[in-house]
KEDOVEX-472325 format. One line per field, with one value per atom (N, C-alpha, C): residue in three letters; x, y, z; atom name. Coordinates in steps of 0.05 Angstrom, whole numbers, plus 5000, padded with zeros to 4 digits. Layout:
BEGIN
residu c(ALA	...)
x c(X	...)
y c(Y	...)
z c(Z	...)
atome c(CA	...)
REM end
This chain:
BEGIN
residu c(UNK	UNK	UNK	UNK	UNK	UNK	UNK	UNK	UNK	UNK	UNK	UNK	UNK	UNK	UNK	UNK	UNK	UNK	UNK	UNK	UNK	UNK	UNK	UNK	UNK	UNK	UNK	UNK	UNK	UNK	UNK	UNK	UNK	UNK	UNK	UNK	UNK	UNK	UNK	UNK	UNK	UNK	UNK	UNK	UNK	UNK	UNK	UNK	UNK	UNK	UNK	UNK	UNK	UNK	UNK	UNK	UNK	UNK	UNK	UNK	UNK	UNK	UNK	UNK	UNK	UNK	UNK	UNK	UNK	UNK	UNK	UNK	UNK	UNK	UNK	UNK	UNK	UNK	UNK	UNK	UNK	UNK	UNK	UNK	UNK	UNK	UNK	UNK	UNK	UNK	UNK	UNK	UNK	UNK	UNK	UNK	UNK	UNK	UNK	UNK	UNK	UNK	UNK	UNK	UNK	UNK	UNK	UNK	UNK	UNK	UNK	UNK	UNK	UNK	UNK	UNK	UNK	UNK	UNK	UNK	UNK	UNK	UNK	UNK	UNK	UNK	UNK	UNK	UNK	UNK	UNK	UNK	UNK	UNK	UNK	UNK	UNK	UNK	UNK	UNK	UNK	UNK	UNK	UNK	UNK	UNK	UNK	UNK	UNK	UNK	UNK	UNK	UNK	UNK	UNK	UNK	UNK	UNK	UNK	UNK	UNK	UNK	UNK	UNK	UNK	UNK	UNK	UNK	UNK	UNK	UNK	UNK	UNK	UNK	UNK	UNK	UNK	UNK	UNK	UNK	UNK	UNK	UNK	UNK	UNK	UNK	UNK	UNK	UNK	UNK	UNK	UNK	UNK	UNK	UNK	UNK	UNK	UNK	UNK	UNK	UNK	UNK	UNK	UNK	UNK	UNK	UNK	UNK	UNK	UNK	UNK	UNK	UNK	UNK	UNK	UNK	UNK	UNK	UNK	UNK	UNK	UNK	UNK	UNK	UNK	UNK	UNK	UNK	UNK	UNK	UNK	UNK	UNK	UNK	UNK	UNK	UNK	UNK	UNK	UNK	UNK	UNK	UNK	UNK	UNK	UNK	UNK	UNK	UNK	UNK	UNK	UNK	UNK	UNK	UNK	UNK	UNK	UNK	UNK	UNK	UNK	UNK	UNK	UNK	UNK	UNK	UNK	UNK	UNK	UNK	UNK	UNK	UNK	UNK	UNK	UNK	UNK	UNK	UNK	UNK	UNK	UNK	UNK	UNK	UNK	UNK	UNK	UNK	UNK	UNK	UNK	UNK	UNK	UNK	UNK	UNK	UNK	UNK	UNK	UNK)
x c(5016	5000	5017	5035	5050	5075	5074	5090	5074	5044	5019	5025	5016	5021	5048	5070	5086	5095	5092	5082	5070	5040	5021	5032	5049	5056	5084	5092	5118	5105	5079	5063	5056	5050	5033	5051	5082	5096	5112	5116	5127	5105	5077	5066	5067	5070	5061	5086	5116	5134	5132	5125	5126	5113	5084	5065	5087	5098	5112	5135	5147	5175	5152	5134	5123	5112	5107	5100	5125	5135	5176	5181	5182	5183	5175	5150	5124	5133	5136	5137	5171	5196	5219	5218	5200	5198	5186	5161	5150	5157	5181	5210	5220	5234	5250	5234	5215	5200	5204	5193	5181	5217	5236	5256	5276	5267	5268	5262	5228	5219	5230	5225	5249	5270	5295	5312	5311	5291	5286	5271	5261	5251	5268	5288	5315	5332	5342	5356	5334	5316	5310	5308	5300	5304	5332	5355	5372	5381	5378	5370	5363	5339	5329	5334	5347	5359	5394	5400	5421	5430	5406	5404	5410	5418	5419	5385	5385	5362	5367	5349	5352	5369	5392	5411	5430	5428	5456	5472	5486	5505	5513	5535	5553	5567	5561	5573	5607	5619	5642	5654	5677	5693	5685	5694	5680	5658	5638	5610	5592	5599	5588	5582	5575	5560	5581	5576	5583	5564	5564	5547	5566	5546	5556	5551	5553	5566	5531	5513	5482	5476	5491	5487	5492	5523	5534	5524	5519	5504	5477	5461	5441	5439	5461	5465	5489	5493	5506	5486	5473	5441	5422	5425	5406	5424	5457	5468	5466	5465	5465	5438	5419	5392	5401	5408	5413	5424	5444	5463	5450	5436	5425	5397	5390	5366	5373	5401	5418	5429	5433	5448	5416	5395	5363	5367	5356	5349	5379	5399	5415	5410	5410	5399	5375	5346	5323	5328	5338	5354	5365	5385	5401	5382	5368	5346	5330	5316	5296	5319	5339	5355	5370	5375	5372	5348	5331	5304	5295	5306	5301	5302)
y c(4976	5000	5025	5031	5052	5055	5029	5023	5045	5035	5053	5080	5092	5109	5130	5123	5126	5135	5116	5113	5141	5134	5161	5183	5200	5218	5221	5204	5205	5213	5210	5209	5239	5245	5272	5289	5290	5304	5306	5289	5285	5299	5304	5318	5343	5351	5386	5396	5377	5396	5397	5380	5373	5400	5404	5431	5455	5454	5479	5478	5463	5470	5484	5459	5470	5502	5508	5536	5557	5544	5570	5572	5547	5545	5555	5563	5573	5604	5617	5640	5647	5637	5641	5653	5631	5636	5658	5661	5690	5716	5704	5737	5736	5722	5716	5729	5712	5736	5760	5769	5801	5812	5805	5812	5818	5800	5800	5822	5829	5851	5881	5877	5903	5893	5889	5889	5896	5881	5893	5920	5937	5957	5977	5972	5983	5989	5968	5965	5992	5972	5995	6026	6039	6065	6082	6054	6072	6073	6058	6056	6080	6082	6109	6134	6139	6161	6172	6154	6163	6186	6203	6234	6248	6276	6292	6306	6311	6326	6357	6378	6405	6411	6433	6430	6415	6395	6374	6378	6401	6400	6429	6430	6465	6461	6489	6505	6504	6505	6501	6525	6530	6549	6546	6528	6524	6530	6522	6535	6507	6482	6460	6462	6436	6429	6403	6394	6371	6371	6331	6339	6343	6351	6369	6346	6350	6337	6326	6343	6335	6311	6309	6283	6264	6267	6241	6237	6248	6243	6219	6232	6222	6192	6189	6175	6151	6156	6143	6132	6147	6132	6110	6120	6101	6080	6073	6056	6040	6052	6037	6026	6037	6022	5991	5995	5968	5951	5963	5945	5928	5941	5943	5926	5921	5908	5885	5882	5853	5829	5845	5835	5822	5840	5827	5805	5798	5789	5760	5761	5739	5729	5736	5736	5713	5728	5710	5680	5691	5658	5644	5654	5633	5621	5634	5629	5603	5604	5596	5554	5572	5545	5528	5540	5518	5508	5518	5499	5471	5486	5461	5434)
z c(5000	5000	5000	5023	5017	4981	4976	4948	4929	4933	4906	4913	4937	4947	4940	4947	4933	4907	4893	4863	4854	4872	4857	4859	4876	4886	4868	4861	4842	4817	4803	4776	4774	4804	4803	4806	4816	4820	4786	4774	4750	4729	4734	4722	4729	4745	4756	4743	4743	4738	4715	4697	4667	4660	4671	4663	4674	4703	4697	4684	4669	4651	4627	4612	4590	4602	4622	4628	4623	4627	4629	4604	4583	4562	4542	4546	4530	4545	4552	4571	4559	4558	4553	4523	4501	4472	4467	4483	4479	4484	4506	4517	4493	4476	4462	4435	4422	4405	4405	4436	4446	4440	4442	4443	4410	4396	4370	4358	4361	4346	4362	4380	4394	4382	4379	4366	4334	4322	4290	4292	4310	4307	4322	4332	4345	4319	4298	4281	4259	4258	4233	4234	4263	4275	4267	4274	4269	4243	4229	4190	4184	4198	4192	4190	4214	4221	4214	4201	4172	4166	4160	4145	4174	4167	4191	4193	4214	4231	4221	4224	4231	4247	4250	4273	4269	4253	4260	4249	4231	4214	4216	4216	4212	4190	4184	4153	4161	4141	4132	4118	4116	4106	4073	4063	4032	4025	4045	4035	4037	4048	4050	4081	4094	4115	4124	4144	4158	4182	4189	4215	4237	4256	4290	4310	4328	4352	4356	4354	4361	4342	4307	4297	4311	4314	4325	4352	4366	4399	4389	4372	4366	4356	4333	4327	4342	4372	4389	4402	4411	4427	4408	4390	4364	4369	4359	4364	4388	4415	4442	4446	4431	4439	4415	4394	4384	4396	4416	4420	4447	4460	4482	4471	4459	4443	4438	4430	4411	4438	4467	4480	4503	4501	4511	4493	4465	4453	4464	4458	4463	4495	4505	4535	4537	4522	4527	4496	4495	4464	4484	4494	4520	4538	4546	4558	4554	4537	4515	4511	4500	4495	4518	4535	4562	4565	4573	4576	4565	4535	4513	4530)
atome c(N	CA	C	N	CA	C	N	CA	C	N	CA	C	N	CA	C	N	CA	C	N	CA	C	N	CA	C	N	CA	C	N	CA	C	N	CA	C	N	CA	C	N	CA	C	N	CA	C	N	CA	C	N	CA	C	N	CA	C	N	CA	C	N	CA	C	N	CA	C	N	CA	C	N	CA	C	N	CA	C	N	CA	C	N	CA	C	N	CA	C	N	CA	C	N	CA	C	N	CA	C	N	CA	C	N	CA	C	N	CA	C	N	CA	C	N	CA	C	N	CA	C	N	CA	C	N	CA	C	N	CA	C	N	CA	C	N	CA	C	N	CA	C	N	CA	C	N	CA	C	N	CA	C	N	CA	C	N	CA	C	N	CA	C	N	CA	C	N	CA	C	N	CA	C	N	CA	C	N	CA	C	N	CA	C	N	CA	C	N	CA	C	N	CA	C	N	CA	C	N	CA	C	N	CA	C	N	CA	C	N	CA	C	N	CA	C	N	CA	C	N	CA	C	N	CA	C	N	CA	C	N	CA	C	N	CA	C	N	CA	C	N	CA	C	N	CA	C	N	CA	C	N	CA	C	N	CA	C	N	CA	C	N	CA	C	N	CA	C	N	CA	C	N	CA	C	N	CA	C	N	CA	C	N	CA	C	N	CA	C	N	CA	C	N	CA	C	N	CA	C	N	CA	C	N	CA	C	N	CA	C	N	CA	C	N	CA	C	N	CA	C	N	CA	C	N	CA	C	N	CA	C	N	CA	C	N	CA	C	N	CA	C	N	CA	C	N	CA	C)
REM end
């Protein structure tokens, strides 16, 4: 009797965890997604922002332009959110792939 007993408690414990891995699992892939598209909408922002802004460029002795310190600032932050987007995203992948 205590053998069944036993037993059962070994079945029901082997299930609950089974449901919570598949719970972590299911929950890790969906960080991992959510982390992706931030990352592709991180990347393409700073795609975007390429061209200079109003402000971002000083005149030159020749009579041309270059950009100013407000481009590149701008375009340092655009960069750190990528980077900062790329290193989430590897994070919840690591994540995701231990579980496996």
């Amino acid at each position: 009797m205590k053998r069944l007993l036993l037993v059962s408690l070994l079945v029901v414990a082997t299930s609950v965890a089974a449901q919570n891995r598949s719970t972590e699992l299911d929950k890790a892939y969906q960080d991992a997604r959510d982390a992706y598209n931030t990352l592709q909408q991180a990347i393409a922002r700073r795609d975007q922002s390429v061209e200079s802004l109003p402000g971002e460029r000083t005149g030159s002795a020749a009579g041309g332009s270059r950009p100013n310190e407000n481009y590149f600032a701008r375009q340092a932050i655009l960069e750190q959110d990528v980077d900062t987007a790329r290193k989430r995203y590897e994070a919840t992948m690591k994540r995701w792939n231990d579980l496996k």
